[in-house]
C-alpha positions as CSV (number, residue, x, y, z in Angstrom):
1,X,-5.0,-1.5,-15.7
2,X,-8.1,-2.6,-17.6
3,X,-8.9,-5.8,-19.2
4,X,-8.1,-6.2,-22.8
5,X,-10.8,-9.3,-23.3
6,X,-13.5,-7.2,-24.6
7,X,-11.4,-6.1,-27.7
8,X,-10.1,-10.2,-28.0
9,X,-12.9,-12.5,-29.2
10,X,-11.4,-15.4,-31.1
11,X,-9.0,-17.2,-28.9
12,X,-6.5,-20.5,-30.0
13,X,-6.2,-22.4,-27.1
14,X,-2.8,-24.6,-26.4
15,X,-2.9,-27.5,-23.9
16,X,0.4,-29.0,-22.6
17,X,-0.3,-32.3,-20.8
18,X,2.5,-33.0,-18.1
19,X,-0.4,-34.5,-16.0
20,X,-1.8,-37.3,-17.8
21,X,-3.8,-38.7,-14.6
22,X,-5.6,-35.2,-14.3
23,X,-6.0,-34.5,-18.2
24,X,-9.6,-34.4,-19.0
25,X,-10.2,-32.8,-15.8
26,X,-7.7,-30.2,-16.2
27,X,-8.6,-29.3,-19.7
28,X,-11.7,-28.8,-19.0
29,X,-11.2,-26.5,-16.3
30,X,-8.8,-24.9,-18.7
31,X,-11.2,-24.4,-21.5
32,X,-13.9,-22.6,-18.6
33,X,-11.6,-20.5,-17.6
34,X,-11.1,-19.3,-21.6
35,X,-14.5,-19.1,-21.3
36,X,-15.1,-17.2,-17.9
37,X,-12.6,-14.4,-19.9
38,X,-15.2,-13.7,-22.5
39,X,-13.8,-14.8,-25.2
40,X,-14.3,-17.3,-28.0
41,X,-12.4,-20.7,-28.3
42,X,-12.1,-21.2,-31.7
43,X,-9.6,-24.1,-31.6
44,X,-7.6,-26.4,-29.1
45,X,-4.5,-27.8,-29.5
46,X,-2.7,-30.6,-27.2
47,X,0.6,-30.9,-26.9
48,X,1.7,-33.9,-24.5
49,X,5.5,-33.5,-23.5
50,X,7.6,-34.8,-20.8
51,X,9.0,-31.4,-19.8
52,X,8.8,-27.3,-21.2
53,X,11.3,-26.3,-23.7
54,X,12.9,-23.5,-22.8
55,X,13.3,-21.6,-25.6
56,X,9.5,-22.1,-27.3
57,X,7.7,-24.2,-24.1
58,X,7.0,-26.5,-26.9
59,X,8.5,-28.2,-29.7
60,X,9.2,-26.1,-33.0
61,X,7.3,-28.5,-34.5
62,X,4.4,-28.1,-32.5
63,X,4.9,-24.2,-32.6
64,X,4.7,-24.3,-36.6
65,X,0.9,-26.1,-36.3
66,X,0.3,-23.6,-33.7
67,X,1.2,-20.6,-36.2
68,X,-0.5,-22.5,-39.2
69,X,-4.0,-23.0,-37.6
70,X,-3.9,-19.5,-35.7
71,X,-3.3,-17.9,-39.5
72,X,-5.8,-19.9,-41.3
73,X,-8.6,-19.2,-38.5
74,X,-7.7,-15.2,-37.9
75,X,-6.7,-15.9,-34.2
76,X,-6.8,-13.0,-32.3
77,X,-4.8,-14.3,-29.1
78,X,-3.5,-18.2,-28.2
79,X,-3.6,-18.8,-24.3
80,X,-1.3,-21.9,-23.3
81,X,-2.7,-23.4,-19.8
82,X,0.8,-23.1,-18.2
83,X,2.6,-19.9,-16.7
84,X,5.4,-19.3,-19.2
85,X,8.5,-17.2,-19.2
86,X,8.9,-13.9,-20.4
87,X,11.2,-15.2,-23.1
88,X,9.1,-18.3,-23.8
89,X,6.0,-15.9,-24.1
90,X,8.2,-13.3,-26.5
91,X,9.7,-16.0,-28.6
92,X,6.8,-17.6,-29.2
93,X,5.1,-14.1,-30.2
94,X,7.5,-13.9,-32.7
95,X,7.2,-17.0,-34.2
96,X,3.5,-16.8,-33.8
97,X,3.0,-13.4,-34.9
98,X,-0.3,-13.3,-32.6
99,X,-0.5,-11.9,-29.2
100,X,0.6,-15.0,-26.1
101,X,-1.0,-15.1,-23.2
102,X,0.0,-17.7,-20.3
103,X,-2.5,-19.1,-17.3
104,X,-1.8,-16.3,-15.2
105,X,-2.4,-13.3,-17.6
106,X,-5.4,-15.3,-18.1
107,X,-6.2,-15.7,-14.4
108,X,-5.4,-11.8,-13.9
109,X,-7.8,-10.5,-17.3
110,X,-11.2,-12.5,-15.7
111,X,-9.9,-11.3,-12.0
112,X,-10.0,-7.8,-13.6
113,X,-13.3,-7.7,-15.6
114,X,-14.9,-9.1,-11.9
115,X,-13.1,-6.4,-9.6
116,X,-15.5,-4.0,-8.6
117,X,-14.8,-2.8,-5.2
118,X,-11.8,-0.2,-3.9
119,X,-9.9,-2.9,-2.7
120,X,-10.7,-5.6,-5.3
121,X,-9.2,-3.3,-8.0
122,X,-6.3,-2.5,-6.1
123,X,-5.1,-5.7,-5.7
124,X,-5.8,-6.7,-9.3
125,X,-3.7,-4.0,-10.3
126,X,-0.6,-5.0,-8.0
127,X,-0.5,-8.8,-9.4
128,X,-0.9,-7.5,-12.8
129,X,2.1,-5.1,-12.4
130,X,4.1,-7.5,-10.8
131,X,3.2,-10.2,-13.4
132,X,3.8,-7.3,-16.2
133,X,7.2,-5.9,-14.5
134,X,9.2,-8.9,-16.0
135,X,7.9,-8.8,-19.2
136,X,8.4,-5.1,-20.1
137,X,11.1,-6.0,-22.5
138,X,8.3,-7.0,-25.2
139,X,7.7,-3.5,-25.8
140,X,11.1,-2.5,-26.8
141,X,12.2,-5.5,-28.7
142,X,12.7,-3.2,-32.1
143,X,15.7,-1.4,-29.8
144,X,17.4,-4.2,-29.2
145,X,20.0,-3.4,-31.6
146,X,21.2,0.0,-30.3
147,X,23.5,-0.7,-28.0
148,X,26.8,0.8,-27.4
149,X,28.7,3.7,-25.4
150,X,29.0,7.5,-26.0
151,X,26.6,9.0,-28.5
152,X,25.2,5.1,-29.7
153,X,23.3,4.4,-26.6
154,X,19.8,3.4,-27.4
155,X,16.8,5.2,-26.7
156,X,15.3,1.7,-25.2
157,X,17.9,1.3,-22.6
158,X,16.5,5.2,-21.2
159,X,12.8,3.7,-22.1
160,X,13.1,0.3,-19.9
161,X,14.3,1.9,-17.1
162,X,11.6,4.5,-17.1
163,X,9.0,2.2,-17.4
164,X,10.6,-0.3,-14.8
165,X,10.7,2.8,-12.4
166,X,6.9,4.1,-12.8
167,X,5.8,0.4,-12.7
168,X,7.9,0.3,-9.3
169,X,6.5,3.1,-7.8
170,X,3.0,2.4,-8.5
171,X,3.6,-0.9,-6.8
172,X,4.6,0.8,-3.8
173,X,1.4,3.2,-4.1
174,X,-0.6,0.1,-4.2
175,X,1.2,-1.6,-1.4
176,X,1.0,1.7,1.0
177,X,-3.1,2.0,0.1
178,X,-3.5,-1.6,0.7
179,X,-1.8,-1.1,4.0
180,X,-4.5,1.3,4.5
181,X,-7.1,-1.5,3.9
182,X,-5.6,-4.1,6.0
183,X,-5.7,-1.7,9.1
184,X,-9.4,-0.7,8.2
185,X,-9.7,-4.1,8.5
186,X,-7.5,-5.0,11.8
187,X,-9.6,-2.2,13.5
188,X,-13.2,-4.1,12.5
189,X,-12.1,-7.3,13.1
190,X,-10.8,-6.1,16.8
191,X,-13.8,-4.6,17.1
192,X,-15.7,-7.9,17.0
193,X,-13.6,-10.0,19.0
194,X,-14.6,-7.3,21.6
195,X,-18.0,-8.3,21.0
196,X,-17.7,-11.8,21.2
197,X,-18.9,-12.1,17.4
198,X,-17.3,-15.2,15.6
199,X,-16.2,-14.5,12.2
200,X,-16.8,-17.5,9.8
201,X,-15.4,-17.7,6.3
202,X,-16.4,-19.4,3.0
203,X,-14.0,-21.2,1.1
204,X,-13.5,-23.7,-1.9
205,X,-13.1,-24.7,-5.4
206,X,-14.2,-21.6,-7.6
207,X,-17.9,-22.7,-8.8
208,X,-18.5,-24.8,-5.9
209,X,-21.2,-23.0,-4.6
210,X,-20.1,-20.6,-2.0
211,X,-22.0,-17.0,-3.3
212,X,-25.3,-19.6,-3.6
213,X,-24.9,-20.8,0.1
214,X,-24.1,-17.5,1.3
215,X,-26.8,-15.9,-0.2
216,X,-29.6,-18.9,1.3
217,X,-27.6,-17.9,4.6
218,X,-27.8,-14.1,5.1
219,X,-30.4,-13.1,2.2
220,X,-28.1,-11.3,0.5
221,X,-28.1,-11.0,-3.6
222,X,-24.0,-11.6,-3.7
223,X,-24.1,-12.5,-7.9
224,X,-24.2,-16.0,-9.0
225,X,-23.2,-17.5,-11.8
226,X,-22.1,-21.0,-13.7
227,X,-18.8,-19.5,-14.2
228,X,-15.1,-19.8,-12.7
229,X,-14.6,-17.0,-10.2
230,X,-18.1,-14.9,-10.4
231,X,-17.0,-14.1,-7.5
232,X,-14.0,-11.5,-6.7
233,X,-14.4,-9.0,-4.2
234,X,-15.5,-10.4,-0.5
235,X,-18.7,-9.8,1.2
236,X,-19.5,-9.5,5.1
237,X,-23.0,-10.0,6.6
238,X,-24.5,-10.6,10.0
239,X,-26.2,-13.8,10.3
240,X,-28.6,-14.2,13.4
241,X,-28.5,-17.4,14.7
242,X,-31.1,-20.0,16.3
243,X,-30.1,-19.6,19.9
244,X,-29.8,-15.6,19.3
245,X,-26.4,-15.5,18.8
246,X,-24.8,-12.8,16.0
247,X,-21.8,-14.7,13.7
248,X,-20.3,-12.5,10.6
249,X,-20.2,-14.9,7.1
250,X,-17.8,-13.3,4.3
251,X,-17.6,-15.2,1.3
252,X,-14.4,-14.8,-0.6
253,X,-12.7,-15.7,-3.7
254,X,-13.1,-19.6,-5.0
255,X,-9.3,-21.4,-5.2
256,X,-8.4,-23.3,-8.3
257,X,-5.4,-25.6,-9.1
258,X,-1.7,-24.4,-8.8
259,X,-3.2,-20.8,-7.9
260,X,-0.1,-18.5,-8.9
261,X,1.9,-17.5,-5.6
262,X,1.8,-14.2,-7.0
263,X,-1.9,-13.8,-6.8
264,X,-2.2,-15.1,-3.6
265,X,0.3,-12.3,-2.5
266,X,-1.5,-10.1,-4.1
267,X,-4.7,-10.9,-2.8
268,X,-3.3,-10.8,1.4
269,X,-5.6,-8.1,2.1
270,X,-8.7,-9.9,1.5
271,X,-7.1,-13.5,2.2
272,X,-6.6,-12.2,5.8
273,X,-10.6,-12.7,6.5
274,X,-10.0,-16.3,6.3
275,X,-6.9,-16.5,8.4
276,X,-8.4,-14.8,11.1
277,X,-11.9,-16.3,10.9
278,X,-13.0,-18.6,13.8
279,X,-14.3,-21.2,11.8
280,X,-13.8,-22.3,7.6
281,X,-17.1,-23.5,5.9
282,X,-15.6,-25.6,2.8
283,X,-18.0,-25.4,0.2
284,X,-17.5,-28.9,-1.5
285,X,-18.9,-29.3,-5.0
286,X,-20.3,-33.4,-4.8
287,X,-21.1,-33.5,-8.2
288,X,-17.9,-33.0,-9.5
289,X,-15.4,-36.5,-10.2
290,X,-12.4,-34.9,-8.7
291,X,-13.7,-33.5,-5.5
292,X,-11.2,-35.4,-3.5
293,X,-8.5,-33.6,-6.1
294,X,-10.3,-30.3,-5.1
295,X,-10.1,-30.5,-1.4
296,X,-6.5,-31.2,-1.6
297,X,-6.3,-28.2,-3.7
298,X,-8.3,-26.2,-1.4
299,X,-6.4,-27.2,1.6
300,X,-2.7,-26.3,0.2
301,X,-4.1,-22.6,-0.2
302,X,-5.2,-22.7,3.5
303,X,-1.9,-24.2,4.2
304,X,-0.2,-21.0,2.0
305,X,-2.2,-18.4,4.2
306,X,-1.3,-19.4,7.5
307,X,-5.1,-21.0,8.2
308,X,-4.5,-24.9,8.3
309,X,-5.5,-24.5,12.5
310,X,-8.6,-23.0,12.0
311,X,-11.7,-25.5,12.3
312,X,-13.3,-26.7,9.5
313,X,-16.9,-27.3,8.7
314,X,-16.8,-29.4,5.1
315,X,-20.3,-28.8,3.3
316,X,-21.2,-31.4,0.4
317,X,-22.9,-29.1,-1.7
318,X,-25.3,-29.9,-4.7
319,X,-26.8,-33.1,-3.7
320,X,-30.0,-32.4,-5.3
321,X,-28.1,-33.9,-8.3
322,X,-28.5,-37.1,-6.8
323,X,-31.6,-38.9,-5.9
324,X,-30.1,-41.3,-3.2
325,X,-28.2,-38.2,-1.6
326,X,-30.0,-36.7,1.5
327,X,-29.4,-33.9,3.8
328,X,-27.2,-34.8,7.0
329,X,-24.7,-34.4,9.4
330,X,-21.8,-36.3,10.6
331,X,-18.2,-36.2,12.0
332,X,-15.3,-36.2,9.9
333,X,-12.6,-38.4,10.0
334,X,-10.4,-35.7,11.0
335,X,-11.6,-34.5,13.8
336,X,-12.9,-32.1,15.2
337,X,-14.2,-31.2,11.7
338,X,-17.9,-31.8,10.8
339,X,-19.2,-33.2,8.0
340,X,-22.3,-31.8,6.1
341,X,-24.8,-32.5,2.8
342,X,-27.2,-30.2,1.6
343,X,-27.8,-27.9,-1.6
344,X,-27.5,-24.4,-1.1
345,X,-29.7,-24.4,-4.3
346,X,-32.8,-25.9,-3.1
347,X,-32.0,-25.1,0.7
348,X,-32.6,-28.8,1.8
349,X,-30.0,-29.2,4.9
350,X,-29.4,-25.9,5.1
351,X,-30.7,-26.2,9.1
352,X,-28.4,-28.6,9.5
353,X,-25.7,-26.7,8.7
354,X,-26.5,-23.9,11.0
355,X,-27.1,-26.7,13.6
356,X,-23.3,-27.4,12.6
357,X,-22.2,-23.9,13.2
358,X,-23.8,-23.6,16.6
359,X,-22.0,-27.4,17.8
360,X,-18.6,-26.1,16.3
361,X,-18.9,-22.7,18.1
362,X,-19.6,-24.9,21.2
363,X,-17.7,-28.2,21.2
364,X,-14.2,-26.3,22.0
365,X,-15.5,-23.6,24.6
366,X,-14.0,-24.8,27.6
367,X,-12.2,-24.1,30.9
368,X,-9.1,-22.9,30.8
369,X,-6.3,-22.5,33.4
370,X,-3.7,-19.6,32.9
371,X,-0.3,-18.6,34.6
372,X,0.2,-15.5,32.9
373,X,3.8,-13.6,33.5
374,X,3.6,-10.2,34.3
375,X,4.5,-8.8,30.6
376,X,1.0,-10.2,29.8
377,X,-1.2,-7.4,30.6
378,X,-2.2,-7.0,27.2
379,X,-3.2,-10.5,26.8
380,X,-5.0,-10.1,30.0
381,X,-7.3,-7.2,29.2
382,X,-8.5,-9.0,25.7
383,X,-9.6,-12.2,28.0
384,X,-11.4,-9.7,30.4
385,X,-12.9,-8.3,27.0
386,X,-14.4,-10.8,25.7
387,X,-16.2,-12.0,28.7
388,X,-14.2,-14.9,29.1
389,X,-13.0,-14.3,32.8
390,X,-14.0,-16.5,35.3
391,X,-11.5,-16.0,38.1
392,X,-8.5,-13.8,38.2
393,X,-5.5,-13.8,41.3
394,X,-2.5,-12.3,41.6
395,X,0.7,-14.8,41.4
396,X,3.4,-15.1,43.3
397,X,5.9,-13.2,40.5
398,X,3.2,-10.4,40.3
399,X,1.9,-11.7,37.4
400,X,-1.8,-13.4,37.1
401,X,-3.2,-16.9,37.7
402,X,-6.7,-17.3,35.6
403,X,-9.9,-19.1,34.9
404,X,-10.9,-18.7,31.5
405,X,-13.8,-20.1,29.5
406,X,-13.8,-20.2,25.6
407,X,-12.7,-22.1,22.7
408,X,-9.2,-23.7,22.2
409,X,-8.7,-22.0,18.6
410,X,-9.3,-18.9,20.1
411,X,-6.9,-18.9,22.8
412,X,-4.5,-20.3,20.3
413,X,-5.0,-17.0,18.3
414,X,-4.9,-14.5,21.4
415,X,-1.6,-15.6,22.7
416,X,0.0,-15.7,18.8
417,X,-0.7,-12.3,18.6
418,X,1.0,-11.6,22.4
419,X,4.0,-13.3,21.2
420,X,3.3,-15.7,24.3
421,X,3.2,-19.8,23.8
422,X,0.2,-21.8,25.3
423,X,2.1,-24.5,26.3
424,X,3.9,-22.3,29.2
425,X,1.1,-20.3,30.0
426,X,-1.2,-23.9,30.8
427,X,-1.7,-24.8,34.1
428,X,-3.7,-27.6,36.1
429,X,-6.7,-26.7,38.2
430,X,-4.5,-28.2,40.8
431,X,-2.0,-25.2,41.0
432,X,-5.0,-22.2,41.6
């Protein structure tokens, strides 16, 4: 499904204020994202109300200046900044008589026009069918009439249901190829746990500086630009350390505020890299006066993925906006996370952060003791792959006592995926 933006220039813009702590900050946000689509905002209007209307999302009043000032400036398309029902989005097309767009068709257009890879595309395509498979009634509005048993059933009835039926399928198409995907992907990152290479995964605020840092990192040319999500599709890259140990860094796709639970569905495939990476490098934009907003943001989509475990290294970027900033390293007040400051654009502090890297990857290998029951054989040969055997004997139940040496998070992760829990597989030093 392609992106309609190119054909769309002049774009009315609707702003409904529930939020009035976050207003400006929002509205900003909203108006880049406008932007980011291509397109050109030819007018705002705010709209302030305590909560949607359900038949019109906003007052008739309100959806009469809307009408009047997208007739008198030839508005091709008016985008309202909050996801809106596919009745809201049809009655207000009629009463409009200019194509609606909500924040999510938005979100999915600029997500479209940026897709470039296999798998980028594919999971475009399955949020914008799922977003589009409730709204398929638009199309057939003119048929609404036709209704009736024998001989005066409506051609649009027939219609709907083929359409809903193709879209269905095609979802499933998607779904079974990005199965496809994910075990392309299960199989690599396997691979590297084998290895003993630790995977470590950009995230933050869209435009915070994450394809910038990645490229100073690996000295790749991942595009860059001033613009919400520049960057879609994710990108994997061996990174050589100081002490001659490999790491993979992927970046991946910036978050943004109330990120539609759709999308993030959608988008499980590539989302996966930063559930299963070893450590999170959040890309922190400085300069920006809601930063504390963002990281709260940032968080609750870690929290939605199932990666709110995995260690954190938070990176102040852009401090070369301020003169009394300097580079540095400290530890965060929650712990075990590290704190760092440095610009990925001028590459001041960008030793410290590797020196970061290197502690984080360190601070948590440690001795382990296990009691393993005999059902854990699996488990078992994973510890022995990675190198992280020290002592193995036999228990009394025929199972295995060990001594293993690596990092906490890991472990964590190796016995999820046995279906075992830590906390009876722990043992004291005492008991071997």
């Amino acid at each position: 499904m392609e992106s309609k933006s190119a054909d769309i220039q002049r774009a009315l813009i609707v702003y409904v204020d529930f939020y009035k702590s976050t207003a400006d900050d929002a509205f900003s946000e909203f108006v880049q994202l406008v932007v980011s689509a291509g397109l050109d905002v030819i007018c705002s209007i705010k709209a302030p109300r305590q909560f949607p209307d359900a038949q019109l999302f906003v007052g008739k009043g309100k959806a009469d200046e809307i009408t009047q000032q997208a007739e008198e400036l030839n508005a091709d398309v008016v985008i309202f900044n909050h996801p809106l029902t596919p009745a809201q989005e049809r009655n207000l097309e009629n009463h409009i008589k200019v194509r609606v767009i909500d924040r999510i068709g938005l979100i999915l257009d600029i997500f479209a026009q940026r897709a470039r890879s296999y798998e980028g595309k594919l999971q475009v395509e399955l949020a914008q069918l799922q977003h589009l498979s409730t709204r398929l009634i638009r199309g057939w509005t003119h048929l609404e009439r036709q209704k009736g048993g024998i001989g005066l059933r409506g051609p649009g009835e027939t219609q709907l249901e083929t359409d809903r039926r193709l879209v269905g399928f095609r979802i499933k198409l998607i779904n079974q190829r990005l199965d496809k995907v994910r075990k392309q992907r299960n199989l690599s990152r396997q691979q590297r746990k084998k290895n003993d290479v630790p995977v470590i995964s950009l995230v933050g605020y869209t435009n915070a500086g994450k394809s910038t840092l990645f490229n100073r990192l690996t000295g790749a040319n991942v595009r860059t630009a001033n613009q919400l999500f520049a960057t879609l599709d994710p990108t994997l890259r061996r990174v050589e350390m100081d002490s001659g140990r490999n790491i993979i860094l992927t970046d991946t796709v910036g978050f943004i505020r109330d990120l539609p639970h759709d999308l993030v569905e959608s988008f499980q495939a590539t989302l996966e890299e930063v559930r299963e990476a070893d450590i999170l490098i959040h890309v922190i934009d400085v300069d920006h006066e809601q930063r504390q907003q963002r990281i709260d943001e940032v968080n609750k989509v870690i929290e939605l993925i199932g990666a709110e475990n995995v260690p954190q290294i938070e990176v102040y970027n852009k401090i070369d906006k301020y003169s009394e900033q300097t580079a540095r390293i400290e530890m965060a007040d929650n712990y075990p996370h590290i704190r760092i400051w440095l610009s990925s654009q001028t590459g001041e502090g960008l030793d410290l952060l590797r020196e970061g890297i290197e502690q984080q990857l360190r601070q948590d290998r440690k001795p382990h003791f296990l009691n393993l029951p005999v059902t854990a054989g699996q488990l078992r040969a994973k510890l022995f792959d990675l190198g992280a055997v020290r002592q193995d004997d036999e228990n009394e139940k025929g199972g295995w006592i060990m001594e293993v040496e690596l990092e906490q998070f890991r472990l964590n992760k190796l016995c999820e995926e046995a279906s075992l829990d830590i906390t009876q597989l722990q043992t004291l030093p005492a008991h071997y």
